[in-house]
C-alpha positions as CSV (number, residue, x, y, z in Angstrom):
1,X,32.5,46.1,1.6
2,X,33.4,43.1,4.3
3,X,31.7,39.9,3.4
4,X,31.0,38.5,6.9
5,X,30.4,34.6,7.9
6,X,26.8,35.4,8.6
7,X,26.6,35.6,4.1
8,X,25.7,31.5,4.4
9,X,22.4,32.2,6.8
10,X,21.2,34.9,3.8
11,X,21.9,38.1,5.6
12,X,24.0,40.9,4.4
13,X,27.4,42.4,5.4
14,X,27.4,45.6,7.0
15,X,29.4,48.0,5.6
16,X,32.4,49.7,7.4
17,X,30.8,53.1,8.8
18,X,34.4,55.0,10.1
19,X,33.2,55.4,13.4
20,X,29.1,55.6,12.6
21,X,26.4,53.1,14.1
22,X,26.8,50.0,12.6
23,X,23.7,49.2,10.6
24,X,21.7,46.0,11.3
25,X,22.1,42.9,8.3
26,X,19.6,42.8,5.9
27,X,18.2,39.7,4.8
28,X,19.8,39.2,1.1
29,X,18.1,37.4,-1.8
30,X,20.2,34.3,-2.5
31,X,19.6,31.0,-4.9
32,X,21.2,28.1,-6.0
33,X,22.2,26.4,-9.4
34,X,23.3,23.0,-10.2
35,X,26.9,22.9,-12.2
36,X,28.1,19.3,-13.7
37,X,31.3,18.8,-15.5
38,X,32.9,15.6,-16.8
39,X,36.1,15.1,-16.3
40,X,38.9,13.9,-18.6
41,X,38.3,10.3,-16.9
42,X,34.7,10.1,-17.4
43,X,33.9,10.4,-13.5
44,X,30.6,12.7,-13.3
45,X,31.4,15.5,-11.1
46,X,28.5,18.1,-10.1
47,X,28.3,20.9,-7.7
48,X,26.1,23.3,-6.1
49,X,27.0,27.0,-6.7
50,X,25.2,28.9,-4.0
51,X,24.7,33.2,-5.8
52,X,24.1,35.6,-2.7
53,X,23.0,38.8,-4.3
54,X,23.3,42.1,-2.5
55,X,20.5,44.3,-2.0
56,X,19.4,45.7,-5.2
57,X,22.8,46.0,-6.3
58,X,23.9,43.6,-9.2
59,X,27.1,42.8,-6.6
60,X,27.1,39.0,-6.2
61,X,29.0,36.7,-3.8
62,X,28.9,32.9,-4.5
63,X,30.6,29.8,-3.3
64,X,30.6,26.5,-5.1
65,X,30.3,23.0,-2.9
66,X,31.0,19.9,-4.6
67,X,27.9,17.2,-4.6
68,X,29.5,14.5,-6.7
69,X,32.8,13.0,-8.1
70,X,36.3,12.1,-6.5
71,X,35.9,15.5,-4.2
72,X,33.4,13.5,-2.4
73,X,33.6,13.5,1.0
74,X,34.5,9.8,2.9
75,X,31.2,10.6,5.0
76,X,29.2,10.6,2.0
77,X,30.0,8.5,0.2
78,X,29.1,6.0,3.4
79,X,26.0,7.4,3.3
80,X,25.3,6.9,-0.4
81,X,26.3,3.3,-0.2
82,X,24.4,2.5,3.8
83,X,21.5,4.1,1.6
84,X,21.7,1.8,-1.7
85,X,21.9,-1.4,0.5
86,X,19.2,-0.8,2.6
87,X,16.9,0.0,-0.5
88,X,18.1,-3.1,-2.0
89,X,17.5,-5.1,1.4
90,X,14.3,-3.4,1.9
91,X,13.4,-4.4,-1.7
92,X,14.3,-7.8,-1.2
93,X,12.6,-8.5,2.1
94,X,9.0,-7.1,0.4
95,X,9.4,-9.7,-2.5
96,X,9.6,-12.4,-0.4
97,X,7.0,-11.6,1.8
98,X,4.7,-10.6,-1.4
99,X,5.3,-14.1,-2.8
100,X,4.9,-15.8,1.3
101,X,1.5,-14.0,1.3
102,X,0.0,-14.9,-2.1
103,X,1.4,-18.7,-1.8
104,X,-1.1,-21.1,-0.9
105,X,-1.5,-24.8,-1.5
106,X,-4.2,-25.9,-4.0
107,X,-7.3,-26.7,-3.3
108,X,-8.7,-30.6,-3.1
109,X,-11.8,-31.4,-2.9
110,X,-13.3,-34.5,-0.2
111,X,-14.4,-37.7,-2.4
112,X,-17.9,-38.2,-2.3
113,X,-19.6,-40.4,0.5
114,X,-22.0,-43.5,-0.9
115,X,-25.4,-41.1,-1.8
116,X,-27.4,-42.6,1.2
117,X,-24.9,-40.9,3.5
118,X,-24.9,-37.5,2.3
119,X,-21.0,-36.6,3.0
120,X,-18.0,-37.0,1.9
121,X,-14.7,-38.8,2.5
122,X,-11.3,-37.3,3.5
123,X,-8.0,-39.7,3.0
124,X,-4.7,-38.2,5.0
125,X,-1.3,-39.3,6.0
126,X,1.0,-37.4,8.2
127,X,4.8,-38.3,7.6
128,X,8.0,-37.5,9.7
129,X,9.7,-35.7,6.7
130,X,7.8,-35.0,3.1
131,X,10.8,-35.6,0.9
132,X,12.4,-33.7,-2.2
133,X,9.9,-35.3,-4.4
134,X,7.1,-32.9,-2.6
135,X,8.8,-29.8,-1.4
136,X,12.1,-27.7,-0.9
137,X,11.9,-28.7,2.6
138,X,12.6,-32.2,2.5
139,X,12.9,-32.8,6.3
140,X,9.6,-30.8,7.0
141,X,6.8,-32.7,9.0
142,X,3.6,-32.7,6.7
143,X,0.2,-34.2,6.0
144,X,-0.7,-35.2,2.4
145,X,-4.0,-35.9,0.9
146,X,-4.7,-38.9,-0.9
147,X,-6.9,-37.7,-4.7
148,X,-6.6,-39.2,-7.5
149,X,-5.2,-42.2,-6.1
150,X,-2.3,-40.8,-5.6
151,X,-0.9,-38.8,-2.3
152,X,-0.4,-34.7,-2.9
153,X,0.8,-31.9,-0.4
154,X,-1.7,-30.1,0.0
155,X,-3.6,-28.8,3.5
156,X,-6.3,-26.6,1.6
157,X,-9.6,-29.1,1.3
158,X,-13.1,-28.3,0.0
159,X,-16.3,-30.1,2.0
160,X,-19.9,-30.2,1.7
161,X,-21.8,-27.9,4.1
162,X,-24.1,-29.5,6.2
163,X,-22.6,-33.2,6.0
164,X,-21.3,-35.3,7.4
165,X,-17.3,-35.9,6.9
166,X,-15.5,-39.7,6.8
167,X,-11.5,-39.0,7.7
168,X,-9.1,-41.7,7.6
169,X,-5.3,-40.9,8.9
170,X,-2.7,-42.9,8.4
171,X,-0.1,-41.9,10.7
172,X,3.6,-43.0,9.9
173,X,5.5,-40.6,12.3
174,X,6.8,-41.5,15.7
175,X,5.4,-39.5,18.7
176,X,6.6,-36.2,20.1
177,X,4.1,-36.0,22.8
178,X,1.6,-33.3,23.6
179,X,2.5,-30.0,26.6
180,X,-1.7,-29.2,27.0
181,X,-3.1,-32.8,28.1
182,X,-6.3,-31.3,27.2
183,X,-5.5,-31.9,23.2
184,X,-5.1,-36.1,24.4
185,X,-9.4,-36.1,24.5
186,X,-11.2,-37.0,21.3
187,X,-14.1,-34.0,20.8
188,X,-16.3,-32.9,18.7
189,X,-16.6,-36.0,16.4
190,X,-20.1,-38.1,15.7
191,X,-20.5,-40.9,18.3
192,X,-17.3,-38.6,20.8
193,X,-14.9,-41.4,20.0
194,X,-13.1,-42.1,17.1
195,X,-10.9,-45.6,16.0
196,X,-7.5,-46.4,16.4
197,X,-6.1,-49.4,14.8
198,X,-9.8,-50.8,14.2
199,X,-10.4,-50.1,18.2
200,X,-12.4,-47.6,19.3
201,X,-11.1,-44.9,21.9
202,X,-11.7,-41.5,23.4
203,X,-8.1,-40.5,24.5
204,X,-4.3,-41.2,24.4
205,X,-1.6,-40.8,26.6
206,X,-0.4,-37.2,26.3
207,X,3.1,-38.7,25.4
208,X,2.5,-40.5,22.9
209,X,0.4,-38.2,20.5
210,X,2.4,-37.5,17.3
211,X,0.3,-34.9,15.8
212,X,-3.4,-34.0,16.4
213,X,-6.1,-32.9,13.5
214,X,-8.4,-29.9,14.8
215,X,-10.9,-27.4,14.0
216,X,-11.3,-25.0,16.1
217,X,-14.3,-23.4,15.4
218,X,-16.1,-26.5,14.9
219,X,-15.0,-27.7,18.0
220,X,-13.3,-31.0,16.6
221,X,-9.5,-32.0,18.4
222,X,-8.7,-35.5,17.3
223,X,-5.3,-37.3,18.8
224,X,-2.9,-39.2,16.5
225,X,-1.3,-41.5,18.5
226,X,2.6,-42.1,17.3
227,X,4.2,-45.3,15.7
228,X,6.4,-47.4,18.4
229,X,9.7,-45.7,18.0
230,X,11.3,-49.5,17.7
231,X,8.7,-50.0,15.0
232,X,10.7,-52.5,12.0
233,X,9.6,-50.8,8.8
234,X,9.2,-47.1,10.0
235,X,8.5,-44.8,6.7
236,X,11.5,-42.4,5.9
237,X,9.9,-39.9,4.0
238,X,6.8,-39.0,1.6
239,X,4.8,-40.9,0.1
240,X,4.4,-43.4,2.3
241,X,2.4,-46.5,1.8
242,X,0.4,-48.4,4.7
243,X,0.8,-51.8,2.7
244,X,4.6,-51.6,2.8
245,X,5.7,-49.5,6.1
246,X,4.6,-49.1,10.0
247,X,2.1,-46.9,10.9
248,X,-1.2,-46.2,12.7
249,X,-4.1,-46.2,11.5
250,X,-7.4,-43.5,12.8
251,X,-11.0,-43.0,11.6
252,X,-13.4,-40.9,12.9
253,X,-16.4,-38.6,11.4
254,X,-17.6,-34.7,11.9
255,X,-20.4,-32.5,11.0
256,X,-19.3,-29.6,8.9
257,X,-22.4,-27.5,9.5
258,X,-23.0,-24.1,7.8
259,X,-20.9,-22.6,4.6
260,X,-17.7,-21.0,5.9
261,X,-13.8,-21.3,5.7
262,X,-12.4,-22.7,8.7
263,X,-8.6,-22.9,9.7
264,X,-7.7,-26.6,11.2
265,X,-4.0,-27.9,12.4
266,X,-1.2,-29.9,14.5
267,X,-1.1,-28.6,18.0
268,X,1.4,-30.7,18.6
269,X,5.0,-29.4,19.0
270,X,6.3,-31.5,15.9
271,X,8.9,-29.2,14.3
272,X,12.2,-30.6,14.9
273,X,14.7,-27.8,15.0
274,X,12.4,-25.1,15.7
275,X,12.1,-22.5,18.7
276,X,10.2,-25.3,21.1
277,X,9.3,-26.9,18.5
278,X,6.8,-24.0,16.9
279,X,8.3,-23.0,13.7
280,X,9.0,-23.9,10.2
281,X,6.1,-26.8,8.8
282,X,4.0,-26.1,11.5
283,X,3.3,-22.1,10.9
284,X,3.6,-22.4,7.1
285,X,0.5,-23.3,5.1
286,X,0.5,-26.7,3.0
287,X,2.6,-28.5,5.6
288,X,0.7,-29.0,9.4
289,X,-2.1,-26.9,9.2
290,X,-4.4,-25.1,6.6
291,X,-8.1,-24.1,5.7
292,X,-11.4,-26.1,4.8
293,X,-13.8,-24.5,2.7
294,X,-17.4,-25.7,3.7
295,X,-19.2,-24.8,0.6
């Protein structure tokens, strides 16, 4: 019998006729077993060992193809290791954005408002970098929350529905100015106006804005105009105190209306070092924007 190259699709030699009609292939019943073997040097080796039986006959024909050890082709073993990394990349890359997804800041709730107002009272300070003392980003933009009479990084604040909100910012950053003029007006707040330095106002220049503090959905945009850029005691970084450094002081009130969580932020450009300014503090919770919980 002639074994022909077509034994590794599973068909079956023909056998030599002298001179008769060659008969057709048959399909052949075939199957494959897993060898290993350890070698002298302790290297795993394993192959395949592929039977091919013919017909009914208990005539067998088998070839054996090395999977593993130092017979491994160069190709493969490429492909093993491109495989490993990327599983260990892959891996990697969903840790870090498990842990990005379940971070959030804690959660600080507005001190209460003298009991014939009926609200509540929100102390904030925005700062030009928020130091090592409150983050791994020390050069990060951010707004802190004064509780506990002392300042915290946090942008995650709980407020009473239906009320009536008190904010006081004290602005220590230097402005970066605004690219939608529109963001300049103050809106949405009781009385349309807030204060700045003790004066009342209802806009800023668009180039002198530093940051801004809106709500969106409540439809509240409040400007924060920026300290003089040849201020004398500008504040380096977090915490920042208004008794000892430059800085700009803004009141103004809101209604928070019904029980809901609503996102607020900077729409100001402020990230130094970012893609037009976009990135880093400004996209990542607990920095320049964040959620109030109306409760």
């Amino acid at each position: 019998m002639i074994v022909s190259p077509a034994l590794g699709r599973g068909t079956r030699a023909a056998p030599e006729t002298d001179g008769a009609a060659a008969v057709t292939p048959e399909p052949v019943k075939s199957f494959m077993r897993i060898l290993s073997q350890s070698s002298k040097l302790g290297n795993p080796r394993a192959w395949a060992y592929i039977e091919w039986q013919h017909g009914g006959s208990n005539c067998f024909i088998g070839r054996r193809f090395e999977l593993l050890g130092s017979g491994l082709s160069l190709f493969a073993k490429k492909l093993i290791g491109v495989t490993t990394a990327v599983a260990v990349v892959g891996a990697l890359l969903g840790l870090y954005v498990a842990g990005w997804a379940t971070s959030f800041p804690k959660e600080v709730s507005a001190s209460a408002a003298p009991a014939s107002s009926a609200g509540a009272n929100l102390t904030l300070e925005t700062v030009a970098a928020v130091g090592a003392k409150y983050s791994s980003h020390p050069s990060w933009v951010s707004y802190l929350v004064r509780t506990g009479g002392r300042w915290q990084r946090t942008t995650d604040f709980k407020l009473p529905a239906n009320s009536v909100v008190s904010v006081t910012i004290y602005q220590f950053d230097s402005p970066t100015g605004l690219r939608n003029p529109f963001m300049s007006q103050v809106q949405g707040t009781v009385g349309a106006g807030a204060m700045l330095d003790g004066k009342p106002f209802n806009a800023i220049p668009p180039e002198e804005a530093s940051h801004t503090f809106a709500i969106p959905e409540l439809g509240v945009f409040v400007p924060l105009a920026g300290v003089p850029e040849e201020a004398k005691h500008p504040c380096e970084e977090a915490p920042c105190e208004p008794s000892t450094t430059d800085h700009r002081t803004i009141t103004f009130s809101f209604r928070t209306g019904n029980k809901g969580r609503y996102r607020w932020q900077c729409f100001v450009p402020c990230a130094a070092g970012w893609y037009f300014g976009n990135g880093g503090p400004m996209q990542t919770l607990g920095y320049m924007d964040g959620f109030i919980d109306v409760v």
